[in-house]
HTML snippet that shows the backbone in 3Dmol.js (N, CA, C, O; Angstrom):
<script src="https://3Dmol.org/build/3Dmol-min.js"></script>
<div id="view" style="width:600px;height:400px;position:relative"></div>
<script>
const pdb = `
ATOM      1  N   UNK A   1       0.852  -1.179   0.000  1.00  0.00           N
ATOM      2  CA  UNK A   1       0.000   0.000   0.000  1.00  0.00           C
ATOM      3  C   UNK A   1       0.892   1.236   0.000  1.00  0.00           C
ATOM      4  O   UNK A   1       1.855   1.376   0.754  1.00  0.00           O
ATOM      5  N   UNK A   2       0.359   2.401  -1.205  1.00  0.00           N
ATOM      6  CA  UNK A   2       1.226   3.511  -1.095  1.00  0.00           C
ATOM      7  C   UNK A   2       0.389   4.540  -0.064  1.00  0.00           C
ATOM      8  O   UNK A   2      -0.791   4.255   0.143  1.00  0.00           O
ATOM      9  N   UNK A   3       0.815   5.431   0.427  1.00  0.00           N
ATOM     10  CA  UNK A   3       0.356   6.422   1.055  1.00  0.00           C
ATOM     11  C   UNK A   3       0.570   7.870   0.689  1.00  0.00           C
ATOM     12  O   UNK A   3       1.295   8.521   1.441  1.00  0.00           O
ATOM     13  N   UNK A   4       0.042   8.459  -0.354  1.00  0.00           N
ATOM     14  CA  UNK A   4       0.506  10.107  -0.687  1.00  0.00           C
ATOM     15  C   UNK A   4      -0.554  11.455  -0.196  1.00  0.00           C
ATOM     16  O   UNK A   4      -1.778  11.338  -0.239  1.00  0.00           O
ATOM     17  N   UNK A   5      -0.050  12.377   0.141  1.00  0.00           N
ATOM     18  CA  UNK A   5      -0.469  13.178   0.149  1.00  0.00           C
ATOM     19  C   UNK A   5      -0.873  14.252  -0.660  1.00  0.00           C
ATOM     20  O   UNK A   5      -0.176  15.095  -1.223  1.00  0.00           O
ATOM     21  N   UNK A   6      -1.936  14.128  -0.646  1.00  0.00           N
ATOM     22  CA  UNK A   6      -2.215  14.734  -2.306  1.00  0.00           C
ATOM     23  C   UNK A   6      -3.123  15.959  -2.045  1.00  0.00           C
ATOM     24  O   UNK A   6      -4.183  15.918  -1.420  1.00  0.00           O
ATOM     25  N   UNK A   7      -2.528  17.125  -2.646  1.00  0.00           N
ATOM     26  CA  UNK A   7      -3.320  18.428  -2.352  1.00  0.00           C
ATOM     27  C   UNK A   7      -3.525  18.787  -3.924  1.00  0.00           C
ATOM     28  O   UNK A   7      -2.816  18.756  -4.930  1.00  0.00           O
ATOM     29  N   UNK A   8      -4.964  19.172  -3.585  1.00  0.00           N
ATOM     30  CA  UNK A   8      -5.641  19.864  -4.639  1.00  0.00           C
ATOM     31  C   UNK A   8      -7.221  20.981  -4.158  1.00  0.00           C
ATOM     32  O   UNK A   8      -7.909  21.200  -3.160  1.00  0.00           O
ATOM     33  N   UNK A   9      -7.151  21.388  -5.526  1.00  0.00           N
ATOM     34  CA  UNK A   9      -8.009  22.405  -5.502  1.00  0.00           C
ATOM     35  C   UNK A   9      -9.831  21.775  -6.365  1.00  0.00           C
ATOM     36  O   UNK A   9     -10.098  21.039  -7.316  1.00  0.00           O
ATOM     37  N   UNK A  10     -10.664  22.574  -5.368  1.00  0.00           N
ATOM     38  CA  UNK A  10     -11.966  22.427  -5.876  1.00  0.00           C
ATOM     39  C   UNK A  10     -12.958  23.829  -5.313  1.00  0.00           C
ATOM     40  O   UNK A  10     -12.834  24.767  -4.526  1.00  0.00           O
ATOM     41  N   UNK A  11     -13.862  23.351  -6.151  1.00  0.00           N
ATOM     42  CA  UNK A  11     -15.001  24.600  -5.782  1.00  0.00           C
ATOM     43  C   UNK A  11     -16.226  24.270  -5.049  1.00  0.00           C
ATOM     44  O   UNK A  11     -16.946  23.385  -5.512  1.00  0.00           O
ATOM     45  N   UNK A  12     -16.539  24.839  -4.016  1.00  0.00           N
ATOM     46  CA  UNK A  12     -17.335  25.575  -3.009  1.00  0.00           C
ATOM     47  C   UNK A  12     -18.112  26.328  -3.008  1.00  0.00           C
ATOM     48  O   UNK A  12     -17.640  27.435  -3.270  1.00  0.00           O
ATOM     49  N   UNK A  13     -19.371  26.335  -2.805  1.00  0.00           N
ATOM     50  CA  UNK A  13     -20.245  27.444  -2.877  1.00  0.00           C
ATOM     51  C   UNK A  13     -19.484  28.888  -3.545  1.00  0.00           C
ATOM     52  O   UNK A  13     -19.152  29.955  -3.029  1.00  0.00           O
ATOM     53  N   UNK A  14     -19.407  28.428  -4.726  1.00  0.00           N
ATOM     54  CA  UNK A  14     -18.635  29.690  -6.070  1.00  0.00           C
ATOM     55  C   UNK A  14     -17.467  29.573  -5.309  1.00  0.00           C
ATOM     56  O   UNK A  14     -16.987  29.088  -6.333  1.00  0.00           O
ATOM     57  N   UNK A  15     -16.829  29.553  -4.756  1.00  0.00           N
ATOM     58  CA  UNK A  15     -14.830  29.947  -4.310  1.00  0.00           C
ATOM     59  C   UNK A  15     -14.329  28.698  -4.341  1.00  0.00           C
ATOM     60  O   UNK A  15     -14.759  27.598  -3.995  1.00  0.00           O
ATOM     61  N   UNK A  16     -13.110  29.181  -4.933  1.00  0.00           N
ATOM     62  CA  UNK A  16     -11.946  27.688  -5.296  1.00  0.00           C
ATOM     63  C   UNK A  16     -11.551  27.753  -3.734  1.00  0.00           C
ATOM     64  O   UNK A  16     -11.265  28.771  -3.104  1.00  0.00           O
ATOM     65  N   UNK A  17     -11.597  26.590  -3.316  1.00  0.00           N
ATOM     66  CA  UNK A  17     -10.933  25.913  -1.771  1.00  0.00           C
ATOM     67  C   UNK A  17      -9.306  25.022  -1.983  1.00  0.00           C
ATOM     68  O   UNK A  17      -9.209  24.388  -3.033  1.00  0.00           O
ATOM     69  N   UNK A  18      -8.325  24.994  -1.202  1.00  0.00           N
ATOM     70  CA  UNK A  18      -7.161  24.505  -1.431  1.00  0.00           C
ATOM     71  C   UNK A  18      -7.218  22.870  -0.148  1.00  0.00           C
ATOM     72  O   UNK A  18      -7.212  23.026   1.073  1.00  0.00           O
ATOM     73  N   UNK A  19      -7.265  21.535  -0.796  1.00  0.00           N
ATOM     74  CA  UNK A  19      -7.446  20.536   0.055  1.00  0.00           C
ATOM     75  C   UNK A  19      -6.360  19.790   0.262  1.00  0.00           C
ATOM     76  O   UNK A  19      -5.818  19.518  -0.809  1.00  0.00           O
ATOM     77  N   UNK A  20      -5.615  19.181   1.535  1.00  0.00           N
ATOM     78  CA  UNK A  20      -5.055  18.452   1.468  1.00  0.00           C
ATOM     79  C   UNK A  20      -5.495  17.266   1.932  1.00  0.00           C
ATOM     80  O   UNK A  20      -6.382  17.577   2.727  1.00  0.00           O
ATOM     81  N   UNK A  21      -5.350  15.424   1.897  1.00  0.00           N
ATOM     82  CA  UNK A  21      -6.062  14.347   2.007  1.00  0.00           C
ATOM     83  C   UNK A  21      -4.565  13.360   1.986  1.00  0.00           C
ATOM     84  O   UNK A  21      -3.599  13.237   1.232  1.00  0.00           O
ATOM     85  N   UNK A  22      -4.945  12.875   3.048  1.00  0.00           N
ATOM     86  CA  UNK A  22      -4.089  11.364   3.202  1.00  0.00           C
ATOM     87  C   UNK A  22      -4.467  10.663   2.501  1.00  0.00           C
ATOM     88  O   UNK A  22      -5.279   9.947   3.087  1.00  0.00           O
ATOM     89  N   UNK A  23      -4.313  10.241   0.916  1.00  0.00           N
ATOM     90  CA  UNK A  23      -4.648   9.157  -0.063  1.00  0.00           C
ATOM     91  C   UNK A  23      -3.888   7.949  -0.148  1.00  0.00           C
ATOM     92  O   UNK A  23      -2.810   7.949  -0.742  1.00  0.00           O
ATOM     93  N   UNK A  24      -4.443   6.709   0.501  1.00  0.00           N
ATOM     94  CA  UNK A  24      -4.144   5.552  -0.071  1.00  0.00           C
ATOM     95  C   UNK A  24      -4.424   4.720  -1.313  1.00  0.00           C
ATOM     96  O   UNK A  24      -5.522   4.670  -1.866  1.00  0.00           O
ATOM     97  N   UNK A  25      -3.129   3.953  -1.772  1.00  0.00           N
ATOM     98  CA  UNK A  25      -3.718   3.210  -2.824  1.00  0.00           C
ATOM     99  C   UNK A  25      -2.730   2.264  -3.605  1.00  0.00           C
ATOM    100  O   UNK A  25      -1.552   2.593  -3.747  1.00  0.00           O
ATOM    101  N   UNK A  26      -3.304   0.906  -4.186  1.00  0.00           N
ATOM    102  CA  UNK A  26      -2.207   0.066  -3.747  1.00  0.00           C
ATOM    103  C   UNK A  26      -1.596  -0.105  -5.226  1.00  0.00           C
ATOM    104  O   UNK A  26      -1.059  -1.105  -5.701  1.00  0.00           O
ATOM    105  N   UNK A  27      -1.808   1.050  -5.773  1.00  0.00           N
ATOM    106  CA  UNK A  27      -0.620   1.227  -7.012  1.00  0.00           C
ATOM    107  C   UNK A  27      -0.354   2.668  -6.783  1.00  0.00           C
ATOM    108  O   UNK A  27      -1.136   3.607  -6.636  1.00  0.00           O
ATOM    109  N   UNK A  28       1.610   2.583  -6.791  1.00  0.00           N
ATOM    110  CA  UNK A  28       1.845   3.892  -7.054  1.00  0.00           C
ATOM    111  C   UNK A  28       1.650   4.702  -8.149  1.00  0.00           C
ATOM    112  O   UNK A  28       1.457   4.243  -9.275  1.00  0.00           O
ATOM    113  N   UNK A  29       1.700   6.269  -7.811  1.00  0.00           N
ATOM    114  CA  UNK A  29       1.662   7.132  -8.886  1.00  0.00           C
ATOM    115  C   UNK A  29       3.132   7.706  -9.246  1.00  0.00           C
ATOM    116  O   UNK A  29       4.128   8.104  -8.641  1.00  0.00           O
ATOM    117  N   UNK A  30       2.616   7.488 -10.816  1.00  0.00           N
ATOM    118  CA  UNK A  30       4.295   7.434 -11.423  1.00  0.00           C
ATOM    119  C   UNK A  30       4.303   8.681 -12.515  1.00  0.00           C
ATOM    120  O   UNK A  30       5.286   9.076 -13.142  1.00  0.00           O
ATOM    121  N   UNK A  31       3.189   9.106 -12.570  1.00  0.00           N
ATOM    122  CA  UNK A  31       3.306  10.196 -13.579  1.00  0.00           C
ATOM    123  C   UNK A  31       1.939  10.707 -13.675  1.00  0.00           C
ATOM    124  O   UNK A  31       0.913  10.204 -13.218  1.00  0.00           O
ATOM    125  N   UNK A  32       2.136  12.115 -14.543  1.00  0.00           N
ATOM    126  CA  UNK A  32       0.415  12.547 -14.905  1.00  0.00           C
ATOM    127  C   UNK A  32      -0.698  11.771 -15.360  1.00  0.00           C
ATOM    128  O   UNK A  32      -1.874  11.842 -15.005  1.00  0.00           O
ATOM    129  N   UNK A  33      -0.150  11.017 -16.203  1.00  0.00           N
ATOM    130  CA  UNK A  33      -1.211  10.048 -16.935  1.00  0.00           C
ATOM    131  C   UNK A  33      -1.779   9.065 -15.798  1.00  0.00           C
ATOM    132  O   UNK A  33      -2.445   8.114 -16.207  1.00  0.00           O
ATOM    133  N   UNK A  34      -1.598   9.186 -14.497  1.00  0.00           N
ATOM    134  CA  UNK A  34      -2.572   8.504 -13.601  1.00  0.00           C
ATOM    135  C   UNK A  34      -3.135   9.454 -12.496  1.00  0.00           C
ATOM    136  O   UNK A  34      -3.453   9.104 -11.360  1.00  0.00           O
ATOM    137  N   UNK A  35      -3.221  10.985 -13.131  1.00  0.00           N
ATOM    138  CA  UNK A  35      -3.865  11.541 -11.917  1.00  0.00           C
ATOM    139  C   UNK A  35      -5.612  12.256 -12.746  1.00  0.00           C
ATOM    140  O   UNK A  35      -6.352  13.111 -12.258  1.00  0.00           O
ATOM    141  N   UNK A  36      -5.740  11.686 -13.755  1.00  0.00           N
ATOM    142  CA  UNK A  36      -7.469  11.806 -14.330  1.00  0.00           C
ATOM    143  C   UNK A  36      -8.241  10.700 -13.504  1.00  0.00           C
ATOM    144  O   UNK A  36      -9.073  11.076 -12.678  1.00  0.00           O
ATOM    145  N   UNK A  37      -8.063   9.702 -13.644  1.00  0.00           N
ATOM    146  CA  UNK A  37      -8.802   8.812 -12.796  1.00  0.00           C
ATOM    147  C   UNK A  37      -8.718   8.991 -11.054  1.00  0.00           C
ATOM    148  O   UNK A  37      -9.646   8.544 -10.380  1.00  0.00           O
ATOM    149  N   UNK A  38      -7.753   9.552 -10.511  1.00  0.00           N
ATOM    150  CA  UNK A  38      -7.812  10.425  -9.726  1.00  0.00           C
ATOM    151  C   UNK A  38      -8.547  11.572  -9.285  1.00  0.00           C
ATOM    152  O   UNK A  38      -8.965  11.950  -8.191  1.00  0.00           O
ATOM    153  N   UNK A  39      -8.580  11.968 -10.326  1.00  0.00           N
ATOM    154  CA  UNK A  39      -9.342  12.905 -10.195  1.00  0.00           C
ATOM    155  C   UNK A  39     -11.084  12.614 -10.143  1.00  0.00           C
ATOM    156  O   UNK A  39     -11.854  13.060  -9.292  1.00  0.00           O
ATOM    157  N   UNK A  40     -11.392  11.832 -11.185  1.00  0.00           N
ATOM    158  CA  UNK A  40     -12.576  10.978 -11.548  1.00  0.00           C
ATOM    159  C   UNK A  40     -12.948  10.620  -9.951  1.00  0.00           C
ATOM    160  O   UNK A  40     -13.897  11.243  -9.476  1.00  0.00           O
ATOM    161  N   UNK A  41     -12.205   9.583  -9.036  1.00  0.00           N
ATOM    162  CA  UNK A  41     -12.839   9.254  -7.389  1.00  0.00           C
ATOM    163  C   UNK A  41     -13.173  10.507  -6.459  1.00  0.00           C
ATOM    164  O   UNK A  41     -14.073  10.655  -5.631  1.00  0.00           O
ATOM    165  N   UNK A  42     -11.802  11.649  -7.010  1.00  0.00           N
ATOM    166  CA  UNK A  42     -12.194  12.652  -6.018  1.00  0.00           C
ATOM    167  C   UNK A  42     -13.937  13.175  -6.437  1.00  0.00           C
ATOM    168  O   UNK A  42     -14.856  13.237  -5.621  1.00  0.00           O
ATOM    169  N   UNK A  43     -14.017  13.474  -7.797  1.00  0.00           N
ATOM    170  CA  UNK A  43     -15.444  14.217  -8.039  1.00  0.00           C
ATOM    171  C   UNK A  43     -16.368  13.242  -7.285  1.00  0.00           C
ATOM    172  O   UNK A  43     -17.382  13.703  -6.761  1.00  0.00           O
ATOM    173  N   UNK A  44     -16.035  11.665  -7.175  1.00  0.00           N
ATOM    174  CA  UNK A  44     -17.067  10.765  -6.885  1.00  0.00           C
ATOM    175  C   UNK A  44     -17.129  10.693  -5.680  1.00  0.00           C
ATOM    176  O   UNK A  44     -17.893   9.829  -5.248  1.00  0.00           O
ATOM    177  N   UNK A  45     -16.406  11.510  -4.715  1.00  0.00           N
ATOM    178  CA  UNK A  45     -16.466  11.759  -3.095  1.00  0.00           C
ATOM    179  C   UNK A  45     -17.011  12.926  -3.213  1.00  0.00           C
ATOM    180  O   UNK A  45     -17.659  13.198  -2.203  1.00  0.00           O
ATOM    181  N   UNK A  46     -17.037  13.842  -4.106  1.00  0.00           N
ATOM    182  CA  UNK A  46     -18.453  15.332  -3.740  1.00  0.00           C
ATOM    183  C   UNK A  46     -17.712  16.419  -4.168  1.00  0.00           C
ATOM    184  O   UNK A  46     -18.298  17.479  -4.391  1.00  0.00           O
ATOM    185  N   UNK A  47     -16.333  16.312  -4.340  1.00  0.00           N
ATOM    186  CA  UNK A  47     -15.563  17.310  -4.590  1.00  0.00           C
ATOM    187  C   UNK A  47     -15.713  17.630  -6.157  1.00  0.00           C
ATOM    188  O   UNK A  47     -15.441  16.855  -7.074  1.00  0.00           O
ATOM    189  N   UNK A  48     -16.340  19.304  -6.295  1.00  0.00           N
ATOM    190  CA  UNK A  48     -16.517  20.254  -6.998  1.00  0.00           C
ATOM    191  C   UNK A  48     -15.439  20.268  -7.986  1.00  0.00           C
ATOM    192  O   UNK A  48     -14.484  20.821  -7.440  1.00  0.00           O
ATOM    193  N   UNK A  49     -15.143  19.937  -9.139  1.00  0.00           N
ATOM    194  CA  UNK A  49     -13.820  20.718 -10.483  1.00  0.00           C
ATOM    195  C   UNK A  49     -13.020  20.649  -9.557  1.00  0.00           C
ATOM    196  O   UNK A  49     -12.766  21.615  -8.838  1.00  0.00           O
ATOM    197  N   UNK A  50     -12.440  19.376  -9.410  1.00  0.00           N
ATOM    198  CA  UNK A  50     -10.757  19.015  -8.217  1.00  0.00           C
ATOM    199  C   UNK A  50      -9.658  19.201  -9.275  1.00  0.00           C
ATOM    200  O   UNK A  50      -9.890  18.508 -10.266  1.00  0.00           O
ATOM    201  N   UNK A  51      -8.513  19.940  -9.366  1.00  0.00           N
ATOM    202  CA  UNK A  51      -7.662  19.836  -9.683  1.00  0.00           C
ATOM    203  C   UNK A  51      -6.305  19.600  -9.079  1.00  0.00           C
ATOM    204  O   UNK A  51      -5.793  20.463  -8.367  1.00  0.00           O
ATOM    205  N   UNK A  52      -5.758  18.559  -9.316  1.00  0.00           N
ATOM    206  CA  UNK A  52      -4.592  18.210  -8.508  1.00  0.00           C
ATOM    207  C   UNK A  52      -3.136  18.895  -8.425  1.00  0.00           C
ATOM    208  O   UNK A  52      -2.410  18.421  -9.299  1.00  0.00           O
ATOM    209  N   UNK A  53      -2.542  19.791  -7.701  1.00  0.00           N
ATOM    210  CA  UNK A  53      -2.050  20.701  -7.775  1.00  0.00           C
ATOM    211  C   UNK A  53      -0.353  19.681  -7.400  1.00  0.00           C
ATOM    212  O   UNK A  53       0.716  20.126  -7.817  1.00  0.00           O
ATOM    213  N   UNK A  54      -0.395  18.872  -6.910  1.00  0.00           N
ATOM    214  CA  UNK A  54       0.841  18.219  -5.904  1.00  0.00           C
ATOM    215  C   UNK A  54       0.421  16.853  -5.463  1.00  0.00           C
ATOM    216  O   UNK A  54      -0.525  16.653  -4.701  1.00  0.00           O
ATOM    217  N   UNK A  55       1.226  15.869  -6.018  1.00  0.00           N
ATOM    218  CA  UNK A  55       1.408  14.307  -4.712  1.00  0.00           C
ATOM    219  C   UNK A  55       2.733  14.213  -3.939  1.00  0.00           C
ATOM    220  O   UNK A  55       3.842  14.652  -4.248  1.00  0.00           O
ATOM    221  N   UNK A  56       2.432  13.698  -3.123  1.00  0.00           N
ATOM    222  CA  UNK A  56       3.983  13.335  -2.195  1.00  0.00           C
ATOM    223  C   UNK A  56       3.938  11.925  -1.484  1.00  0.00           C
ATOM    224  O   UNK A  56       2.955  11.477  -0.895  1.00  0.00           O
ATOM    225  N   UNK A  57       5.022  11.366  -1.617  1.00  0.00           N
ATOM    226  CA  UNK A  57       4.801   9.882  -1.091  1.00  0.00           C
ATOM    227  C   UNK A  57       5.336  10.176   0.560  1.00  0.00           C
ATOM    228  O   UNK A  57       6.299  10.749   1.071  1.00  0.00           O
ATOM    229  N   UNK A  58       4.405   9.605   0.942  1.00  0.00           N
ATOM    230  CA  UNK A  58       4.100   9.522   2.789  1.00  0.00           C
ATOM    231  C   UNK A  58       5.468   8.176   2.815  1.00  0.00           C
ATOM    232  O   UNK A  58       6.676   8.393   2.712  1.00  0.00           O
ATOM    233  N   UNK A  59       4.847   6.937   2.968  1.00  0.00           N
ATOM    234  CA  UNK A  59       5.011   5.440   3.005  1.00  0.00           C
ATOM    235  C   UNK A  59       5.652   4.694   1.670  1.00  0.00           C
ATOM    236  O   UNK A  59       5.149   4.253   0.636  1.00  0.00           O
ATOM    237  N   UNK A  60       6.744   4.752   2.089  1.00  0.00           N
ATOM    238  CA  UNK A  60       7.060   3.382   0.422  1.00  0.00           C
ATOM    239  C   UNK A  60       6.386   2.325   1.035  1.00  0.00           C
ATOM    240  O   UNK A  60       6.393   2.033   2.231  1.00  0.00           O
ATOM    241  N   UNK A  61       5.542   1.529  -0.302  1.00  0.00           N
ATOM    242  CA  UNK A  61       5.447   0.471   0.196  1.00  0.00           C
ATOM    243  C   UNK A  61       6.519  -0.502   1.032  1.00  0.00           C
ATOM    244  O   UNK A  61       7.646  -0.144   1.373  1.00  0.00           O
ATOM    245  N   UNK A  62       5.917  -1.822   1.290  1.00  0.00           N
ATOM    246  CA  UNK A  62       6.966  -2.422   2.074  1.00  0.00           C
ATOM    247  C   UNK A  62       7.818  -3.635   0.918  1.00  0.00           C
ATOM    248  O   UNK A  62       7.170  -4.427   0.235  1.00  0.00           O
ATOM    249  N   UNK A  63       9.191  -3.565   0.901  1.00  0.00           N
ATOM    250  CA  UNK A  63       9.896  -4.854   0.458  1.00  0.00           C
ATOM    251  C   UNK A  63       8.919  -6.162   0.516  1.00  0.00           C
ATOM    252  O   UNK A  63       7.908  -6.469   1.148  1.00  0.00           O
ATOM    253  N   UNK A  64       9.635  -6.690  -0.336  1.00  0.00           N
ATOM    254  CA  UNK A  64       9.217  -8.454   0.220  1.00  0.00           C
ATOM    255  C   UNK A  64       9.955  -8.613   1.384  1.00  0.00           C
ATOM    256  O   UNK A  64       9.400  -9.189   2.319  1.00  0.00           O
ATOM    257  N   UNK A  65      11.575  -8.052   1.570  1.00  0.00           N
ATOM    258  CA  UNK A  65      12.105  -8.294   2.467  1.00  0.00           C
ATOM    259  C   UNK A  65      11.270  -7.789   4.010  1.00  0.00           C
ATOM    260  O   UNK A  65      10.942  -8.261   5.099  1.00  0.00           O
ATOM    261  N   UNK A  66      11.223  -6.830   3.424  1.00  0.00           N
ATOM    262  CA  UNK A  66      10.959  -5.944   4.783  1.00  0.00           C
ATOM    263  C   UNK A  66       9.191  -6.800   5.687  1.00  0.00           C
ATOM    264  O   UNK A  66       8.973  -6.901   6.895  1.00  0.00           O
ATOM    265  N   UNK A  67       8.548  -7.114   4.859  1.00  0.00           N
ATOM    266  CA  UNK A  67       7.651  -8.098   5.446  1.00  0.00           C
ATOM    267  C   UNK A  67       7.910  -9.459   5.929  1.00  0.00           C
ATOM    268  O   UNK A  67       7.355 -10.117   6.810  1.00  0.00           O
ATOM    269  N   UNK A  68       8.628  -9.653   5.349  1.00  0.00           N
ATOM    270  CA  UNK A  68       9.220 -11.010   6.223  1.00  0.00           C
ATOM    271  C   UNK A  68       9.206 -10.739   7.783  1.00  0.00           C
ATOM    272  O   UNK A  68       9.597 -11.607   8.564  1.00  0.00           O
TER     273      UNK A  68
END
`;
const viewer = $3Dmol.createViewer("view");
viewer.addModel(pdb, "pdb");
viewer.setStyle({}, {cartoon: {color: "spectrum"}});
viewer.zoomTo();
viewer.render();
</script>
């Protein structure tokens, strides 16, 4: 499981709002071309024209080793 922190922007009763969200998910993000469908869950949680401004990885996943 990755863990990023992902801040973005959406709209609010007319005003753009700035969000940040502890996002899990058990494929990392490796580039732009995976932050539309991203975007797609955020609208599907309520959030207004989300645009993703920034990700940051919290958690590397874990090794095989490291679970052992």
């Amino acid at each position: 499981m990755y863990r990023y922190l992902l801040t973005f922007t959406h709209t609010t009763n007319g005003s753009t709002e700035m969000t940040g969200i502890d996002f899990p998910t058990a494929r990392p993000i490796s580039s732009a071309k995976d932050l539309p469908a991203i975007t797609l869950l955020l609208r599907s949680q309520g959030y207004t024209e989300p645009f993703i401004i920034a990700f940051s990885l919290f958690t590397p996943a874990p090794t095989s080793q490291a679970a052992q």
